[in-house]
Structure formats: structure tokens, C-alpha cells
VOGU-3710 file (C-alpha; in Angstrom, 3 decimals, decimal comma):
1> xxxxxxxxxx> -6,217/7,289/24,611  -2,376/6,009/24,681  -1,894/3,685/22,224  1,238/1,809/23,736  2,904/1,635/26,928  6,343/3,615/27,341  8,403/0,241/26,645  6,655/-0,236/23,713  7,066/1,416/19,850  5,750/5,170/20,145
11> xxxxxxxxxx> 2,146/5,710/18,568  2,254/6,748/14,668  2,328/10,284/13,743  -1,782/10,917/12,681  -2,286/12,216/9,473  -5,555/14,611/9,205  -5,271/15,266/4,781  -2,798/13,199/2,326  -0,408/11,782/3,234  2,995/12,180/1,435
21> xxxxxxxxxx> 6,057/10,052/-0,062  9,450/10,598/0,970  12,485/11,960/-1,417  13,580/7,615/-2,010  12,193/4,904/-1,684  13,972/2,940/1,402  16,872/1,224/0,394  16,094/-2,548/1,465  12,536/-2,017/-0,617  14,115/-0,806/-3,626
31> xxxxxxxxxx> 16,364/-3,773/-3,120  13,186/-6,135/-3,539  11,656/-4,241/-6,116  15,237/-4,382/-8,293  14,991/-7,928/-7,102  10,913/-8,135/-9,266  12,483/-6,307/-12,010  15,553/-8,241/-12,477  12,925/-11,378/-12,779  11,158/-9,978/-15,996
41> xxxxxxxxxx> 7,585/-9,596/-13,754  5,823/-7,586/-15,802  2,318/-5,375/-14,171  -0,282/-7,521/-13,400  -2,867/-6,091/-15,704  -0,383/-7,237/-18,232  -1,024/-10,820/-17,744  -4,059/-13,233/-18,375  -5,773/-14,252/-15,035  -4,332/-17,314/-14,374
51> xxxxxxxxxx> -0,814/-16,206/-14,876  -1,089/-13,173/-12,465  -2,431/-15,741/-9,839  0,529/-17,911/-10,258  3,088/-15,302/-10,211  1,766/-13,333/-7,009  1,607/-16,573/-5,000  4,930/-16,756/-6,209  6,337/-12,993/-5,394  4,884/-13,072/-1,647
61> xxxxxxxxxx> 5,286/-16,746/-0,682  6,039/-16,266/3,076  9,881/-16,490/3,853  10,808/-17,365/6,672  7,628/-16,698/8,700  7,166/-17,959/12,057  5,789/-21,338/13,248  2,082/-21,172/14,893  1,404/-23,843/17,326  -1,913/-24,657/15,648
71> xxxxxxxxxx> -2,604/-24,017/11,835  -5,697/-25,583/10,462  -7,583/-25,631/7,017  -11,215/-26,151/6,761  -14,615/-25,084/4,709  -17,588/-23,347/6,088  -21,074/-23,097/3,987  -21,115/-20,133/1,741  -24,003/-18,384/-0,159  -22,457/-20,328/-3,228
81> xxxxxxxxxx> -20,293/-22,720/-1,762  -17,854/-24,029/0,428  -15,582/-20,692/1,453  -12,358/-22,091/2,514  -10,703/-20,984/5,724  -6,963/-21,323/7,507  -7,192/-20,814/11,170  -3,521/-19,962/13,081  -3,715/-20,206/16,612  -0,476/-19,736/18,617
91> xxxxxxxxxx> -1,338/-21,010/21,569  -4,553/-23,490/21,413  -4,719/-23,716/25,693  -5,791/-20,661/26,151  -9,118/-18,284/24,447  -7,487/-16,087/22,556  -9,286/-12,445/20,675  -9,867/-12,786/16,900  -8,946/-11,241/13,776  -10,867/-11,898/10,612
101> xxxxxxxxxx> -8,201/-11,641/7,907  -8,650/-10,673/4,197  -5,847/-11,141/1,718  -5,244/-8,884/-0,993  -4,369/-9,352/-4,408  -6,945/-6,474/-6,752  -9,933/-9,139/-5,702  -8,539/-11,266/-8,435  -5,928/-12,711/-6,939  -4,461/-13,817/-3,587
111> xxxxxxxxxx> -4,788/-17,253/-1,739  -4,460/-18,598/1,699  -0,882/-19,410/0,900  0,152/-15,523/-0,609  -0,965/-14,207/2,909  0,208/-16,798/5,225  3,548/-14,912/6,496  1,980/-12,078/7,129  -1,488/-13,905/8,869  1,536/-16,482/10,811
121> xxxxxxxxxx> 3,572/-13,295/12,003  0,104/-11,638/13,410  -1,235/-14,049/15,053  2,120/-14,754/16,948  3,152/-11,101/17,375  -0,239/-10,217/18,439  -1,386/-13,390/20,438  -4,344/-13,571/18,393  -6,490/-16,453/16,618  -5,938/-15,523/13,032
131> xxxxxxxxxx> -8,777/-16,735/10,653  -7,694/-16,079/6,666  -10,327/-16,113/4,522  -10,535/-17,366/0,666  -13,342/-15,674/-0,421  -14,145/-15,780/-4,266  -12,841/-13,881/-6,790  -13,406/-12,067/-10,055  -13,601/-11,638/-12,712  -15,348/-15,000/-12,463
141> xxxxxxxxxx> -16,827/-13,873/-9,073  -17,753/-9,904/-9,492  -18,769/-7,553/-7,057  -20,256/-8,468/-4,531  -19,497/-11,851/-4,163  -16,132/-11,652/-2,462  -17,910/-9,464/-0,055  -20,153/-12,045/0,481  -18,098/-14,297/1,732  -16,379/-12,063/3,737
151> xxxxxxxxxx> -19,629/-11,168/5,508  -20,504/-14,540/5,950  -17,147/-15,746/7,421  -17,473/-12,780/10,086  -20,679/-14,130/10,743  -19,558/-17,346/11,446  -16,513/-16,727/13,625  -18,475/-14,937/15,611  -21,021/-17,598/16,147  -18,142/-20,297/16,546
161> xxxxxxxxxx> -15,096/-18,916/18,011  -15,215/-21,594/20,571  -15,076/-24,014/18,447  -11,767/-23,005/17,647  -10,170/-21,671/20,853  -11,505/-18,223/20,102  -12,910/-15,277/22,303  -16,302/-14,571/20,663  -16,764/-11,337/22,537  -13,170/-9,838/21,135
171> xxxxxxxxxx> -13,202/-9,404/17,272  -11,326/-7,707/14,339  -11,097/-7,626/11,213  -8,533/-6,806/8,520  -7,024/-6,628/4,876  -4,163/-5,361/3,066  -5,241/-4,080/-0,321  -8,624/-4,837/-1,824  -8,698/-6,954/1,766  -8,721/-3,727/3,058
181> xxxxxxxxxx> -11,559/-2,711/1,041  -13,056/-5,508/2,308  -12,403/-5,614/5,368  -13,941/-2,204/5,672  -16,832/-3,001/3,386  -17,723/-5,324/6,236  -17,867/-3,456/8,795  -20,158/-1,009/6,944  -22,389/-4,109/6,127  -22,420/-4,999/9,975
191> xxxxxxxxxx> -23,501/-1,690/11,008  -26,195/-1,410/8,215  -27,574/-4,922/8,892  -27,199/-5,461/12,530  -24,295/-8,284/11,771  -21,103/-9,282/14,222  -20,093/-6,909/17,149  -16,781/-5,454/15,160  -14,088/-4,530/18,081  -11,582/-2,443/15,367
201> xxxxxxxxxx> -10,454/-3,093/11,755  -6,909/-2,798/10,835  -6,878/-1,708/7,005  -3,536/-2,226/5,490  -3,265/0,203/2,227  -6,947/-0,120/1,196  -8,740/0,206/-1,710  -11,201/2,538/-0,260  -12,859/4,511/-3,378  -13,341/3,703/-6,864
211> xxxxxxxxxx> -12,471/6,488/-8,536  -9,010/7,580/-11,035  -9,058/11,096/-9,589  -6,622/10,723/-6,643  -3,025/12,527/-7,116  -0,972/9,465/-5,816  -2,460/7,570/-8,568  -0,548/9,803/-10,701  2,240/10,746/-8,583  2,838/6,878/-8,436
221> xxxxxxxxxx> 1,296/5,807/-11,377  4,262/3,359/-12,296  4,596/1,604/-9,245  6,637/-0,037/-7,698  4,844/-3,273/-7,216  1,619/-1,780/-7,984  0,618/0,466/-10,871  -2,108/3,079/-12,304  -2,886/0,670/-14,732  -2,751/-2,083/-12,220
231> xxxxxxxxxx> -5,307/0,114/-9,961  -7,886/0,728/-13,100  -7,705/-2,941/-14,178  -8,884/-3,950/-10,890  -12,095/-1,430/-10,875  -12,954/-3,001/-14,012  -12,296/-6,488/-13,384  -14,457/-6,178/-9,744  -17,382/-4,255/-11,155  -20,456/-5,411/-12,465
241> xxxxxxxxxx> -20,929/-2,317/-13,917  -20,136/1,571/-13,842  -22,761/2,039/-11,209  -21,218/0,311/-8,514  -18,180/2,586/-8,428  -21,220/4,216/-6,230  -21,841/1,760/-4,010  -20,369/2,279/-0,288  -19,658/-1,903/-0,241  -17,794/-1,710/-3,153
251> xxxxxxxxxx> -16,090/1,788/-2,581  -16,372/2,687/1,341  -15,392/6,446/1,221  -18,346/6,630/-0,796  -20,446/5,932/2,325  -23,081/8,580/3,296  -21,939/8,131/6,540  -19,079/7,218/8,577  -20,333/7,059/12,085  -20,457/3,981/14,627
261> xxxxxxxxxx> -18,025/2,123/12,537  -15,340/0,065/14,638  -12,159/1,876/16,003  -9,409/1,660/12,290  -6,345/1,424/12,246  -4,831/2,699/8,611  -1,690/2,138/7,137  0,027/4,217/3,916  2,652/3,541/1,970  4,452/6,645/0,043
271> xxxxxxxxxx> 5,007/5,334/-2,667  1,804/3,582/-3,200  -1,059/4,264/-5,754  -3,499/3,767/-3,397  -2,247/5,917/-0,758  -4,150/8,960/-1,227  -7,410/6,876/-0,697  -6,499/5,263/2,249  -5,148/8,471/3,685  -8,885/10,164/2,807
281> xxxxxxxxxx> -10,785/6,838/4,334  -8,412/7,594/7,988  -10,079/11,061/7,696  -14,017/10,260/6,717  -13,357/8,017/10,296  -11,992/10,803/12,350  -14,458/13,377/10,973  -17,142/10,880/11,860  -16,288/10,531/15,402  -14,507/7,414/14,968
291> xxxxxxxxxx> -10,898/6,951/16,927  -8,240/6,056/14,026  -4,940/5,603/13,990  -3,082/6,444/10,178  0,111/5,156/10,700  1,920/6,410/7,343  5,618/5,219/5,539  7,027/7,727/3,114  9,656/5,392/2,193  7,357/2,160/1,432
301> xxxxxxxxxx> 5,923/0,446/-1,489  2,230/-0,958/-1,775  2,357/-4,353/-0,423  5,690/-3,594/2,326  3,755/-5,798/5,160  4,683/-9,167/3,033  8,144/-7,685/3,082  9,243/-8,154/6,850  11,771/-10,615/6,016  13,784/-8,164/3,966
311> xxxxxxxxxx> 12,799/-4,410/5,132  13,756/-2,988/8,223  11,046/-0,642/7,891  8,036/-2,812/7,337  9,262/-5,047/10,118  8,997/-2,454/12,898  5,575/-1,618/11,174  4,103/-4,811/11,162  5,126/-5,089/15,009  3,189/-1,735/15,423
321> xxxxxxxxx> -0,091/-3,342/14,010  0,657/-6,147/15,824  0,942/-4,254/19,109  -2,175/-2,016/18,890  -4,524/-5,155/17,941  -2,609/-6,697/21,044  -3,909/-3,597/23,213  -6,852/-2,792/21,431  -8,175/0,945/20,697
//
């Protein structure tokens, strides 16, 4: 299936085994990440919980991200509360497809706010109805409470996309980091328990497994912007204990199966801890039958989609996500 039209970005090289890092990292990134170091941020695993929230709400505060015509904040019922949602439509006239969106942050961080460039360029780029999510978060919220609430907001978007100038019969979902993880946790849950009709998932450097044994966790085990120790902090942090490293909706590549899941669309960064995991989770799709697209940057940093208003690179890649959720698989 063509991906784009022949006035639009070509499709993304697909990447069947690991994917690799390029000799540097791109010159605008390492600009930014000089930029992190030069401000004495030290890894997050480093700081106590309610510093490392601050400071990442700090680091990826949107700059200047686009206006959306319609941006509101509300609360649905949760299974333990209200679960706060922000809702970005760009053009409230007209019914527009969905994308359930799941910040990232190691599933102890990350807020409405952190994600709101990247959820504000989306939903205009793509001419979608963006719906962020703020599910809850551990360590005060372990596994599987954040997918929870995930779940649950799916449910309900589905059930109430009129209600806010939504398509209820076009749906996504997506994540960048352990929203990744999530977002892809969901759509296992969905097929396992007959939940919301999932049209594609867009997984933005996941967290897919659970596990210290990948090489780019070595390769790139001191960052930039995300580190080993970063990585192993956040397993331990999430998990209730050792035995749900083994549990597909905490760790997806761990899934028996990978059949009948929604169309994915993967993204890698080269220099990213994670990217060996991701890169695996585009191949359990493809071996399973399901289309997938793994578009992969050997220049790029975890986190490079929250970068757009500084890197060249990320900016063409974020209009590449943008344009195959505005085509669909």
C-alpha cells in the first residue's frame, strides 16, 4: 500500500532487525542537548520524584507550537478517579478522526502541559481531534494503573466522540516513550477484551519490553536525554514486582501473540536507549501479519518529536507521522 502521494514526503525506509545510529548525532540536537548540559540537568533517576516532574515540564514546555482553534480541559470518571483530559480540535465545524494521545515521561512523569506542542502540532498537521490523556502515575500509581486509565479513556472517546466534534468510527492511538508502551499496551487490551475498534497506533520510541538485555541500552547507555540508568529506574519504579516484567500489558513484545493488532506506525531514534526495543516491537508486527511502518533516525536523540522547534530533522519527521495518520494505513 503507498503510504503518501508523490507530492508528499517519500515513505520511511522499513527496517526488518535493529535498527542502527549514525557516526554523530545531528548537529541542531547536539545543540539542545549542549543546551541540557550547560543547565546542570542531571539524569532523571538522579532526582527525587517531584523534582524530575518539575524539571521535565520544564525541558519540553512547547515553544512556539501552533494555535488550535479549540483546546479544552475536562475530567472523565476513572476506575479511581477523575482522569483528566485536554481535547485540541483544529477545526470544531467539521467531524474530524481521533487520536488518543499518551505522553511520556518513564510513567512517572509527564503532564498535559509537557506534551502539548507536540499533541497542538498533530492535531493541526494532521487535521485530527487530539485527546491527551493524564493518566496516573507511579511510583504512587504502579503498574497497571496508568494503563487503566488509558484503557478507560479509549473507551470513552469512543463512546463520545460526538460530543466533542469527533468521528467515532476513525480512531488512533499513540505515545512517545512509556506512552508508547501504552499506547500499545492498549491496543493489546482491546483485542484481548473486545474493547474500542483501534484504526492504527503511532508509537513514538516505545518502551516495548522490560528487559536490560538490548545492545542499544549499552551502546547508548549515557544518553543523551535519556540514560541506561534512566531506562532501569523506570522498570523499577512501574513494577509491582519482578513478575510483571512478564506481563504483555506491561511489556508488549512479551505478547504470545502479535496478530490482529491495529496497523503501527514506529519511530527510532539512533541514539536512543530504547531503540533496539522499539525496532524488535516494528518486527513482532510485521512477522504477525500486521502492516507497520518503522520509520528510523540515526542522527536523533530519545525524545526528538518535542524538538521540532529547534531540529530540522525531527521537524520533517513529525510532518511524516502527521501525514500517514492524515492518510491512514
Amino acid at each position: 500500500m503507498v503510504l503518501f502521494d508523490d507530492d508528499s514526503p517519500p515513505a520511511p525506509p522499513r527496517h526488518d532487525g535493529l535498527a542502527d545510529a549514525a557516526a554523530e548525532l545531528d548537529a541542531q540536537a547536539h545543540a539542545v542537548v549542549d543546551e541540557v548540559t550547560r543547565l546542570g540537568i542531571p539524569e532523571w533517576s538522579a532526582l527525587d520524584i517531584e523534582s524530575a516532574r518539575r524539571i521535565e515540564d520544564e525541558v519540553f514546555a512547547p515553544t512556539d507550537a501552533p494555535d488550535v482553534a479549540g483546546v479544552t480541559n475536562f475530567e472523565i470518571p476513572g476506575p479511581a478517579g477523575g482522569i483528566p483530559l485536554r481535547v485540541y480540535h483544529p477545526d470544531p465545524e467539521r467531524s474530524l478522526p481521533t487520536l488518543v494521545f499518551f505522553h511520556g515521561g518513564l510513567w512517572a512523569m509527564g503532564t498535559l502541559d509537557s506534551i502539548d506542542g507536540v499533541c497542538r502540532r498533530l492535531a493541526t498537521r494532521a487535521a485530527h481531534v487530539v485527546v491527551s490523556v493524564d493518566y496516573r502515575l507511579a511510583p504512587e500509581h504502579p503498574f497497571p494503573a496508568g494503563l487503566e486509565d488509558c484503557v478507560r479513556a479509549t473507551e470513552w472517546v469512543e463512546a463520545n466522540a460526538e460530543r466533542i466534534g469527533a468521528d467515532p468510527d476513525q480512531l488512533a492511538v499513540a505515545g512517545t516513550s512509556a506512552g508508547g508502551n501504552l499506547a500499545a499496551a492498549t491496543c493489546l487490551h482491546s483485542r484481548e477484551f473486545g474493547g474500542p475498534t483501534i484504526d492504527s497506533q503511532f508509537l513514538l520510541y516505545p518502551m516495548t519490553d522490560l528487559s536490560a538485555d538490548h545492545p542499544s541500552l549499552s551502546e547508548n547507555a549515557d544518553g543523551p536525554l535519556l540514560t541506561r540508568r534512566d531506562v532501569l529506574w523506570a522498570h523499577d519504579t512501574y513494577l509491582r514486582s519482578p513478575v510483571d516484567r512478564y506481563n504483555p500489558f506491561a511489556a508488549p513484545l512479551r505478547a504470545d501473540s502479535h496478530t490482529d493488532l491495529p496497523p503501527g506506525y514506529v519511530v527510532t531514534a539512533g541514539f536512543d536507549p530504547l531503540r533496539d526495543e522499539g525496532a524488535a516491537y516494528a518486527s513482532a508486527l510485521e512477522s504477525a501479519g500486521v502492516h507497520v511502518v518503522h520509520d528510523h533516525e540515526p542522527a536523533m536523540p530519545h525524545g526528538f518529536l518535542s524538538l521540532t522547534a529547534d531540529v530540522d530533522v525531527a521537524d520533517v519527521a513529525l510532518d511524516r507521522v502527521a501525514d500517514a495518520l492524515r492518510r491512514g494505513f
